[in-house]
N, C-alpha and C positions, 0 to 999 in steps of 0.2 A: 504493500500500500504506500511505501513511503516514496517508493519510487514514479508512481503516478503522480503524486504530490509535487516529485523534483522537477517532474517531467512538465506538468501546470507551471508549476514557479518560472522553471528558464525559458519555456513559451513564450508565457506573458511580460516576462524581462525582456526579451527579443522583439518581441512586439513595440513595446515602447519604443517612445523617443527618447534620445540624449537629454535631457535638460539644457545641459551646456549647449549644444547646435540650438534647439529650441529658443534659448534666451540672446545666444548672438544673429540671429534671424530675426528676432523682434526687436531688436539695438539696432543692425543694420537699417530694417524698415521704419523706427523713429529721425534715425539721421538722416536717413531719404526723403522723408515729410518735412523734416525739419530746417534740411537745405531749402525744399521748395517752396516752402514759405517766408523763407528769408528771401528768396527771389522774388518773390508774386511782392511782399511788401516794400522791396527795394522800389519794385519797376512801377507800383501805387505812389510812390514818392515823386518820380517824376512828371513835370509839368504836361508833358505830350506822351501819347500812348504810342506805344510801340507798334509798328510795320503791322497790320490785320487785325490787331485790338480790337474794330470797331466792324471784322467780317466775321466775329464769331455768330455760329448757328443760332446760339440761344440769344445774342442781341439779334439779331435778323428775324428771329420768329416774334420777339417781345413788338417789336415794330410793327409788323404783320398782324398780330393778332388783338395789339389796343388803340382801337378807335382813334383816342385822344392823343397818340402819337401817329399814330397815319395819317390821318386825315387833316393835321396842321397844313396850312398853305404850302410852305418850301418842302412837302414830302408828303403833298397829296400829286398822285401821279395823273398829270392832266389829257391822258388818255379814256381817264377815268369817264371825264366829266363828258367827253363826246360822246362817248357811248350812253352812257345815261342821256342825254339827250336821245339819240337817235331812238334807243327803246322808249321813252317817257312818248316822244311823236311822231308815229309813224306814218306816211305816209298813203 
């Protein structure tokens, strides 16, 4: 029986993980966050946004999808408006 036992124990040892590897993996990926947010706040410091700042997706859809920034005069697209016409009367 004991040997079933030992046979369980050094399995489930084997199985595990290192601790050691485990904790230098979660070190690594703090200093990895952590550079990148000394980045992200450096390049927030500066007066002018960097080279496509302003083609990110998530600004392009926020634009897209709230009225009261689309539809301001300098970024309402005035293709818009002929067409609205042309369906409002039709001929």
């Amino acid at each position: 029986m004991g040997f079933i036992m030992e046979f369980a124990e050094n399995l489930i040892l084997k199985l595990m993980e290192d601790p050691k590897k485990r904790d230098q993996r979660a070190r690594e990926r703090l200093y990895a966050v952590k550079d990148r947010c000394e980045r992200s706040k450096e390049m927030w410091s500066y007066p002018l946004r960097p080279y496509g700042f302003w083609t990110f997706e998530r600004h392009n859809s926020q634009l897209a999808w709230d009225p009261q920034i689309s539809q301001v005069p300098g970024r309402r697209d005035p293709y818009d408006d002929l067409l609205q016409q042309s369906f409002n009367n039709p001929k």
